[in-house]
C-alpha positions as CSV (number, residue, x, y, z in Angstrom):
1,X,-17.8,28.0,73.7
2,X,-15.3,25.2,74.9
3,X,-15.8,23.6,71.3
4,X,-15.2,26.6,69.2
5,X,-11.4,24.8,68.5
6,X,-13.9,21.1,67.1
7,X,-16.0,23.4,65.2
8,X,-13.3,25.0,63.3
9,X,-11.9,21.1,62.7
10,X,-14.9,20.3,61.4
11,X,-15.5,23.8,59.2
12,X,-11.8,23.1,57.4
13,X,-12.5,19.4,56.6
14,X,-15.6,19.6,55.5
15,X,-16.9,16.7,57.3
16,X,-17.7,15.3,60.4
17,X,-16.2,11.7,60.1
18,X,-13.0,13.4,58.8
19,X,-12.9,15.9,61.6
20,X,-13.9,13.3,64.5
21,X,-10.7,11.1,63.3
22,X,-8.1,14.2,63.2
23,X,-9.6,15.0,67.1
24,X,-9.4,11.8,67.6
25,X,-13.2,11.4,69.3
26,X,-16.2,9.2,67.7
27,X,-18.3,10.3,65.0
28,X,-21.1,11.0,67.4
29,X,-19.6,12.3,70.2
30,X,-18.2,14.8,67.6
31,X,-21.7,15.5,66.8
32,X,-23.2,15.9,70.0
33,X,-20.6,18.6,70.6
34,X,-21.7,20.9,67.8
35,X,-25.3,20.4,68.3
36,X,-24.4,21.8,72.0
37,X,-22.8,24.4,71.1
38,X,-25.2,25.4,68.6
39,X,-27.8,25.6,71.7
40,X,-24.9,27.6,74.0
41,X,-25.0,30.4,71.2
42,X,-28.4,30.1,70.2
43,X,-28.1,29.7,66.2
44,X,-28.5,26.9,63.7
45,X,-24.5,26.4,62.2
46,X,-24.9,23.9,59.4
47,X,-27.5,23.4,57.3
48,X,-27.4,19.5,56.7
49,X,-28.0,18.6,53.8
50,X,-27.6,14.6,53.8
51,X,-23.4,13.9,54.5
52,X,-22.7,17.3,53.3
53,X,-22.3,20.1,56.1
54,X,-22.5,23.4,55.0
55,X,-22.0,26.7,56.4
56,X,-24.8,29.2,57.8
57,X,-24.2,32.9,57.8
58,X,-24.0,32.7,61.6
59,X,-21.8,29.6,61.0
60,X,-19.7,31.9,58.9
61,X,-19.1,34.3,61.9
62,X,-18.6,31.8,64.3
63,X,-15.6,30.5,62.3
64,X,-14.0,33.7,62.0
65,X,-14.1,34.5,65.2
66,X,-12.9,30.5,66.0
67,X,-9.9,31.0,64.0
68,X,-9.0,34.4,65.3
69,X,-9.2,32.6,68.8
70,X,-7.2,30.4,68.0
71,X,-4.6,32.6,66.2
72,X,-4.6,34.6,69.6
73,X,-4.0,31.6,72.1
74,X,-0.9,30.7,69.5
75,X,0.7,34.3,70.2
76,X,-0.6,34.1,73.7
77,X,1.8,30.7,74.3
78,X,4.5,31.6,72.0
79,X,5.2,34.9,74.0
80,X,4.4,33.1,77.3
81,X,6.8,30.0,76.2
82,X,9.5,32.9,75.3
83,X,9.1,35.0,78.1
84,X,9.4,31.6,80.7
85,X,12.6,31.7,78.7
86,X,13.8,35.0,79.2
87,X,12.7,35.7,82.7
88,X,15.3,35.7,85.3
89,X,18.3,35.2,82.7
90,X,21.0,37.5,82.2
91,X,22.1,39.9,79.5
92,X,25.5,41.4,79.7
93,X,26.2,44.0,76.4
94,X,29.7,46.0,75.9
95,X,29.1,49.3,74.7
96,X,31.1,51.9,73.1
97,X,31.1,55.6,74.6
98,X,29.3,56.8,72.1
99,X,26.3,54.1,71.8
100,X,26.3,53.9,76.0
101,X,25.2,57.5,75.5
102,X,23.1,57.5,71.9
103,X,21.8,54.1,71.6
104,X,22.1,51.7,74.6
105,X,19.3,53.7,77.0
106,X,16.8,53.1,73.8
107,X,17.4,49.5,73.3
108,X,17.3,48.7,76.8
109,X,14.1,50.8,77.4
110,X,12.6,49.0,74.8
111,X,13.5,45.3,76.1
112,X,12.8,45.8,79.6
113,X,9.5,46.4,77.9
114,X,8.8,42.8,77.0
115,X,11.2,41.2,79.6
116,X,11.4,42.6,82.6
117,X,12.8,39.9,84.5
118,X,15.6,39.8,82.5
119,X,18.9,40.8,84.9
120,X,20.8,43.6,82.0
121,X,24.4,44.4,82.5
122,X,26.2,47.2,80.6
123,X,30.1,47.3,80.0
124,X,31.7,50.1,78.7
125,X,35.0,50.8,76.7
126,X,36.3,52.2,73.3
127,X,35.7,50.2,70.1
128,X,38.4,47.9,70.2
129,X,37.8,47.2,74.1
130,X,34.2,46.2,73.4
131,X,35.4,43.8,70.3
132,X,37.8,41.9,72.7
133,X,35.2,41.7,75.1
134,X,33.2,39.6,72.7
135,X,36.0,37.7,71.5
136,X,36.9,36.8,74.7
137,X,33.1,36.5,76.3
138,X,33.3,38.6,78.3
139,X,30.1,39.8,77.0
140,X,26.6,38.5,75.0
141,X,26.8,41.3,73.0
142,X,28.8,44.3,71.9
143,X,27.5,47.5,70.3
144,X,29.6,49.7,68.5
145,X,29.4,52.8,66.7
146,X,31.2,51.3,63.9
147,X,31.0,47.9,61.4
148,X,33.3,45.1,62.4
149,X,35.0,42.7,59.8
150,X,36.8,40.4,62.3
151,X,36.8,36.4,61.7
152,X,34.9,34.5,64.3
153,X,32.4,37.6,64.7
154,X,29.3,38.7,63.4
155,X,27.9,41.9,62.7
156,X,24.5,42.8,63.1
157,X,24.4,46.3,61.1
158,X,21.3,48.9,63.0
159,X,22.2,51.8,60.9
160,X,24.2,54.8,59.5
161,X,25.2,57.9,61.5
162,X,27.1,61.1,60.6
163,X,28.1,64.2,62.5
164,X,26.3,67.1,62.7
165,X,27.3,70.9,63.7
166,X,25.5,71.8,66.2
167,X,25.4,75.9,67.9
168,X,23.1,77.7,70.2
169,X,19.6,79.0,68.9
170,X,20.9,82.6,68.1
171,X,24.4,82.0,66.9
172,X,25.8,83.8,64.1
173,X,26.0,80.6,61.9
174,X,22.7,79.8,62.4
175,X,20.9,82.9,60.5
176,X,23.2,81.6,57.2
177,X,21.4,79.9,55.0
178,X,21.9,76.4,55.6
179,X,23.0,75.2,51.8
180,X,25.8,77.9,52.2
181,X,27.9,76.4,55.3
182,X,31.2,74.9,54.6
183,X,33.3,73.2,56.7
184,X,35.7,76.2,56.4
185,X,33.1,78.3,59.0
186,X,34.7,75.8,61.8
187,X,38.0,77.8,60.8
188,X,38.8,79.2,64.5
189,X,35.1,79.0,65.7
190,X,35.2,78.7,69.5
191,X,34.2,74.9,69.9
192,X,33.8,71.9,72.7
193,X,35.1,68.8,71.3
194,X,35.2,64.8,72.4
195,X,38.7,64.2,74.4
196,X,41.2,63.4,72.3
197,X,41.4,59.2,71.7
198,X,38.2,58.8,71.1
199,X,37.0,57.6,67.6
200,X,34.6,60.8,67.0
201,X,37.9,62.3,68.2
202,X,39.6,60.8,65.7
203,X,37.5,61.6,63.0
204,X,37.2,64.8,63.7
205,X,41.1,65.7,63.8
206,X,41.3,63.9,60.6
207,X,39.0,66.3,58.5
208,X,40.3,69.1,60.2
209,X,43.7,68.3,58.6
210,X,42.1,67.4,55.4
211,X,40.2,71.3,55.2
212,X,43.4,72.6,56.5
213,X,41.2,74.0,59.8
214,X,41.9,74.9,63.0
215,X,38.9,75.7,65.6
216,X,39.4,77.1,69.0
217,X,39.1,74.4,70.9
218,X,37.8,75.7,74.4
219,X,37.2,72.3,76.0
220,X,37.5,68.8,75.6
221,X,34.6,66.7,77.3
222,X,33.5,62.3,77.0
223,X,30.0,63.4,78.1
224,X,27.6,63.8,75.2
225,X,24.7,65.5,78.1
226,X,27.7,67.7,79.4
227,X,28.6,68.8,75.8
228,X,24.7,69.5,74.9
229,X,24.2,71.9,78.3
230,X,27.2,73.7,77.5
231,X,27.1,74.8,74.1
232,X,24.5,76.8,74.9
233,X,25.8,78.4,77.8
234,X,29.1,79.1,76.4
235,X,28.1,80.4,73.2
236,X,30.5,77.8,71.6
237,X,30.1,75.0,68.7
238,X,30.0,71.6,68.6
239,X,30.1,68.2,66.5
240,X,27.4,65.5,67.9
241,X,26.2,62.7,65.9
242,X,23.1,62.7,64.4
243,X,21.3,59.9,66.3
244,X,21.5,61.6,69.6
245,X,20.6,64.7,68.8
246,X,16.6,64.2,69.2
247,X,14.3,67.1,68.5
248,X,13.5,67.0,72.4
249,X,16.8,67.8,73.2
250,X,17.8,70.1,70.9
251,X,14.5,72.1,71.8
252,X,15.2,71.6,75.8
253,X,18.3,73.3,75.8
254,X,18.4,75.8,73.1
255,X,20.3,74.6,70.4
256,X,20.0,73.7,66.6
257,X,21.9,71.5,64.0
258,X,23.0,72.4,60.7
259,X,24.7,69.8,57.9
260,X,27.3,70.5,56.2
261,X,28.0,68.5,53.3
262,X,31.3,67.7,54.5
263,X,30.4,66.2,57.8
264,X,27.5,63.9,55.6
265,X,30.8,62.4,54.6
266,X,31.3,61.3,58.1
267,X,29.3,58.5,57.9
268,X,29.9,55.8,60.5
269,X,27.5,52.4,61.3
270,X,26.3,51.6,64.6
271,X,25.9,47.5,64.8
272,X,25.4,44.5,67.5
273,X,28.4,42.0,67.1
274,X,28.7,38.8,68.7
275,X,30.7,35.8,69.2
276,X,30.2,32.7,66.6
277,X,31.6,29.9,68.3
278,X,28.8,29.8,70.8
279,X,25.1,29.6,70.0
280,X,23.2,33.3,71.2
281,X,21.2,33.1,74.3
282,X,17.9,33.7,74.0
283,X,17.7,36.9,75.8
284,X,20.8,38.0,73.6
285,X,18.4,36.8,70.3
286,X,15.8,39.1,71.4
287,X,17.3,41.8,72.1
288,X,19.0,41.9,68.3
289,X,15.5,41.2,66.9
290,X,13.9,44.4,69.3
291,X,16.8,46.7,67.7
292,X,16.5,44.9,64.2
293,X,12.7,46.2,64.0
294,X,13.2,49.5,66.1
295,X,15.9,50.9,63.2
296,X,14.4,49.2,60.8
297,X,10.9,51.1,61.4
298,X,12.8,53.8,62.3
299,X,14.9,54.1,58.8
300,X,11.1,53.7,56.9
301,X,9.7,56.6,58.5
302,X,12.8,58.9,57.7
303,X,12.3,57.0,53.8
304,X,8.5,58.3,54.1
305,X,9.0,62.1,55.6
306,X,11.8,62.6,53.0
307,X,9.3,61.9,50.1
């Protein structure tokens, strides 16, 4: 089975003189190798018909299997090569509040996976924080809840987010039907909102004034967890985006979510941005290509259960 890599050299040139000078072995020696292995598996390969070699059905299989070998000792290195890499470096990423608490957990889960050896670091701050940060290297990577246009940066878009009204199971606004909710129903509706200075903060206070609204605000709270337990336990209303609110969760503590067109309007981008002047560390390239194909996937299956 050792000359399953010779046999496939000789299957894709067609000959054996050809193959023996690409291997770089004599002609015969080339030969004595396939007649061997053609004894180790117990089946006639070739049929020779003078110069000409030509395939067998068993010779047929054997190169399938031969190039599929091979193709599996090539990812085999490559991730083995890449992890040697990885393995024991560091990986330090700012995040915002909100993607410590809605995205981060998922991307590092899902590195860790692959690279375990890698030594992660997590920095958190507001938005503009985590953009100085990278500007200053501070930091590999920053992720934001938001798209940055700032020169000597890049931004690595992931995806598009929006609030989302969210209420205990048997509240009031929840037996409406859901195509009838305004934003006018968050008109003095008891609610718990972010603290004030945050950018969902922000956002919010800023359609509020535009719908002319003003909801009982009851608390003011940075934790998205402490905000999730105690909607339900307070009978109050809330505004969470819709990334972190995960059927698991909703259905763990007793709460649903309802759209309003208005808060569709709320769109905001979560991306990976990172300094230019410096070329990306490998852990840092990898963990941009893990969320890459995570959201990307991710974004197709919302395109599929939507059609």
């Amino acid at each position: 089975m050792e000359n399953l890599d010779e046999f496939a050299v000789v299957v894709e040139q067609q000959s054996l003189n050809r193959a023996s000078r690409i291997l770089n072995v004599s002609q015969p020696a080339l030969s004595r190798k396939m007649m061997k292995l053609e004894e180790a598996l117990g089946v006639q390969l070739f049929d020779r018909k003078g110069k000409r070699l030509e395939l067998t059905r068993a010779g047929q299989i054997c190169y399938e299997h031969a190039t599929q070998v091979r193709e599996l000792r090539r990812k085999f290195q490559q991730k083995l090569s890449t992890y040697k890499a990885v393995g024991g470096s560091k990986l330090t990423i700012g995040a915002s509040l909100t993607t410590l608490q809605a995205t981060l957990p998922d991307l590092i889960t899902l590195y860790t996976r692959v690279f375990p050896q890698t030594d992660m670091k997590a920095v958190t701050g507001k938005t503009h924080e985590v953009v100085s940060l990278v500007i200053e290297k501070k930091v590999d990577l920053g992720l934001v809840a938001s798209s940055i246009d700032h020169s000597g940066l890049t931004c690595v878009e992931l995806f598009d987010d929006h609030l989302c009204l969210v209420l205990p199971v048997h509240h009031p606004l929840g037996e409406l039907e859901p195509e009838t909710l305004r934003i006018t129903v968050l008109d003095q509706l008891p609610m718990i909102l972010f603290s004030r200075g945050t950018w969902y903060r922000i956002l919010m206070d800023e359609l509020f004034h535009k719908h002319a609204i003003q909801p009982d605000v009851r608390m003011e709270i940075d934790s998205f967890e402490a905000i999730i337990r105690l909607v339900a336990t307070t009978n109050t209303a809330s505004l969470l985006p819709q990334s972190y609110l995960r059927s698991s969760l909703l259905e763990d503590n007793g709460i649903i979510i309802r759209n309003l067109a208005e808060l569709l309007q709320t769109k905001r981008t979560t991306s990976l941005i990172y300094n230019d002047s410096e070329q990306l560390s490998i852990p840092a390239e990898q963990l941009i290509h893990i969320a890459k194909e995570h959201f990307r996937v991710g974004q197709d299956a919302s395109v599929s259960s939507s059609t």
